[in-house]
N, C-alpha and C positions, 0 to 999 in steps of 0.2 A: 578094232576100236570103232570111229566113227558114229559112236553115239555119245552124244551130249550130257554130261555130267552132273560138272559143275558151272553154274551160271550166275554171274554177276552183270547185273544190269541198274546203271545211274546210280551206282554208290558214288555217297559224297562223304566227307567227314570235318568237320572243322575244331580245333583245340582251340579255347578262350583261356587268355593269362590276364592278368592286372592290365596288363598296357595294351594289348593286341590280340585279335583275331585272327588265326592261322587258319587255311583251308590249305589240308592235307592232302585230301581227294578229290578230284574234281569232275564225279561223271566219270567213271569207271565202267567200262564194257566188258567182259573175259567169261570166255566159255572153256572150258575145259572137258577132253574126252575120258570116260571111262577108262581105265588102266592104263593111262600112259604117263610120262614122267614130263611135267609141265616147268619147264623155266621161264623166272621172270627177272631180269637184271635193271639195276639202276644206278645210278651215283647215291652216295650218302643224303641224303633230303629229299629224295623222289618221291615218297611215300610207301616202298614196297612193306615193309614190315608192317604198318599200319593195315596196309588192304589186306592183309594175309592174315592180321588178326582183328579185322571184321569179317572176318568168314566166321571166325567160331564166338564171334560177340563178345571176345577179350573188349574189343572195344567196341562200343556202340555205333554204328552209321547213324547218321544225320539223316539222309533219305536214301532211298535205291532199295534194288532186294538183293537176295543173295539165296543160291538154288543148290541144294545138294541133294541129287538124286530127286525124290518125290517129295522131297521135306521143302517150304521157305524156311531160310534159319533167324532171317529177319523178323519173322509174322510170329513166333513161337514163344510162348510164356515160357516164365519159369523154371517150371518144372522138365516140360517137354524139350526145355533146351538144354538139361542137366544131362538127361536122357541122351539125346544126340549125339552133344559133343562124347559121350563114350565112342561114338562113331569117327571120331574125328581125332587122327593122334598129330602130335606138336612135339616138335624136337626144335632146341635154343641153340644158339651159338656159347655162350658161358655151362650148358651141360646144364645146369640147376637141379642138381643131385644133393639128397642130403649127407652133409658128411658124417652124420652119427650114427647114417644107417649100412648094413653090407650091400651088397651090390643084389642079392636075392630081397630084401627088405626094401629096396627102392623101389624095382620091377614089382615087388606085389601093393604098393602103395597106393596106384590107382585103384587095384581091385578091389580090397578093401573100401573104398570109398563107393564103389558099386556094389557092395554085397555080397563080394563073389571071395569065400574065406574057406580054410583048411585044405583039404585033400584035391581040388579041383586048383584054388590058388598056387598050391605049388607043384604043379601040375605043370600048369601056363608057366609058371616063372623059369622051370626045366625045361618047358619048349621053346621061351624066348632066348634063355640062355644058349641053348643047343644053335637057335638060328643065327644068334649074331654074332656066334664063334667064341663065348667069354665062358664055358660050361665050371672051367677051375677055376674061374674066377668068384665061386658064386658067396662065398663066404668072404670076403676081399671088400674091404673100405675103399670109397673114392679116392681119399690121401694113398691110395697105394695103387693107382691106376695109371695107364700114362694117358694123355689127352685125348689119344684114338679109342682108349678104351672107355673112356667117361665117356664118347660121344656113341657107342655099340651100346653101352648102357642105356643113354637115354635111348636109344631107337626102341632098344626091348622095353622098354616102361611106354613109351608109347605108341609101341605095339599088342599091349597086355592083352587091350579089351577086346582085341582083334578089329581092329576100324575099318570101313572104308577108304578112308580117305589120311595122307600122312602129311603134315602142314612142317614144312623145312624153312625155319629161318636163321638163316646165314650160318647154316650148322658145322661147315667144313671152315671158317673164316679166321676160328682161333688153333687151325691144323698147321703143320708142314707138308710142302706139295706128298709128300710122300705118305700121309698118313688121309692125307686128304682124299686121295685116289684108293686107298682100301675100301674106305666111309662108302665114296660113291659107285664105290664096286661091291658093298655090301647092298646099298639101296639098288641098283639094278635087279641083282638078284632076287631081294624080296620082291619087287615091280611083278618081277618073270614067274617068282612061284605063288604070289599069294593074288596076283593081278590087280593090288595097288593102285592107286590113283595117290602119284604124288607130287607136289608142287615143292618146286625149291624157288627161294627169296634167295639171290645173292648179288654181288658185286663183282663177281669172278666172270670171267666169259666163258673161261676154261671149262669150269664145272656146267656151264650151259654145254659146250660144243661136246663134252663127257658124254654126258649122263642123257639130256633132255632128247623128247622128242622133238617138241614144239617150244615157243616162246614168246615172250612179249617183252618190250623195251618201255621203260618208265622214265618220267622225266617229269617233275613239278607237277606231281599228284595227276599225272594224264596218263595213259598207255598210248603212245606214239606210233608202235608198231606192232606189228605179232605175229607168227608163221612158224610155217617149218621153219627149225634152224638151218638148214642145209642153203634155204633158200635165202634169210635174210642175211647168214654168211657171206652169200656170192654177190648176192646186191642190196644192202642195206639201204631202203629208202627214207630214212629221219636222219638227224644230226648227228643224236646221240649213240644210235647205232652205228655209225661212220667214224663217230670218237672211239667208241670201245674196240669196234672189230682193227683199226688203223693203229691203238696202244696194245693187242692185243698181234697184229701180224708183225710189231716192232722189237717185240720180247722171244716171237720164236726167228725173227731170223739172228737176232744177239746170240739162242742159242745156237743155231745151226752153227753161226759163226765162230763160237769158241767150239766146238764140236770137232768143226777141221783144222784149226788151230791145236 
């Protein structure tokens, strides 16, 4: 790794309602390496989901840029930003799968929308399938999937266009620990075979100390801290990383505790 990716610099973002002016984001710094598996944790109103969706101009930034690979995604019209985000895949926490369609009809859903139809689309859809273990699934409705498999699904649909880069918000959060940990043992894999760069938004620590290489800690639209995990583990220098890692060393010694019990 050791080269610079993706780059966020002085994003800001602010939401206007009737009555008030929210600011989301406040000056936003985050570099991200080439293939590695990037977590960024927060409480519920930190902003992570919003920063994670002005990377791909889901939502608009207010000021700052935002750097992937050679491209600004901030400076880019249009068209050229239609383009892109085929570079850029997003996976939801609710799955956002349609239910009328089969689980091959989802996965080829984006392609279609880029062009890409018949013998080549189902093509890809047979190599998504193949990678993220669901292959007898592929004629199979969402109403007949269990939740780990709605979320394999989305990974292959937003894995289609074959992207650089995998944008994870909060996608293991409506899991069980136990399905949770396949998810994040299917994204390692992909990380390792396809050399991914992929960013997970969560609330879990867990899935930080899993999965990630690196990290960043969020807290009232600021990033507070950032590092190896290894390192903010051992000494967490902000607040909020001293709250999570201290609710988070209290739930494994509960379990250690019923363990020898």
């Amino acid at each position: 790794m050791d080269e610079k990716f993706i780059e966020v610099s002085k994003l800001h973002k602010t939401f206007h309602t009737k009555k008030q002016r929210i600011e989301v984001l406040k000056g936003i710094d985050l570099s991200v390496e080439k293939g590695e598996i990037y977590g960024i944790v927060g409480f519920s109103g930190a902003g992570k989901s919003t920063l994670v969706r002005c990377m791909n101009r889901l939502e608009e930034p207010d000021s700052g840029t935002v750097r992937i690979g050679d491209r600004e995604i901030t400076s880019l019209g249009k068209a050229a930003l239609n383009e892109q985000r085929r570079k850029i895949g997003m996976i939801f926490q609710q799955f956002n799968l349609f239910d009328s369609m089969t689980v091959a009809q989802n996965i080829a859903y984006p392609l279609k929308l880029t062009g890409v139809n018949g013998k080549e689309a189902n093509e890809r859809v047979d190599e998504m399938l193949a990678l993220v273990g669901l292959t007898e699934k592929k004629r199979a409705y969402p109403g007949e999937l269990s939740g780990g498999q709605k979320q394999r699904v989305g990974i292959a649909r937003a894995l289609a266009n074959r992207p650089d880069v995998l944008l994870s918000d909060e996608a293991t959060s409506a899991l069980d620990p136990q399905t949770t940990l396949s998810v994040l043992d299917l994204l390692k894999e992909i990380n390792e075979k396809l050399g991914l760069t992929i960013i997970l938004i969560t609330h879990e620590l867990e899935v930080i100390k899993y999965a990630c290489h690196r990290m960043a800690v969020m807290e009232d639209g600021r990033i507070l801290e950032q590092g190896l995990v290894k390192d903010i583990f051992r000494d967490p220098q902000c607040e909020t990383a001293r709250n999570f890692i201290g609710v988070y060393n209290r739930f494994r010694s509960e379990e250690q505790r019923e363990d020898v019990q």
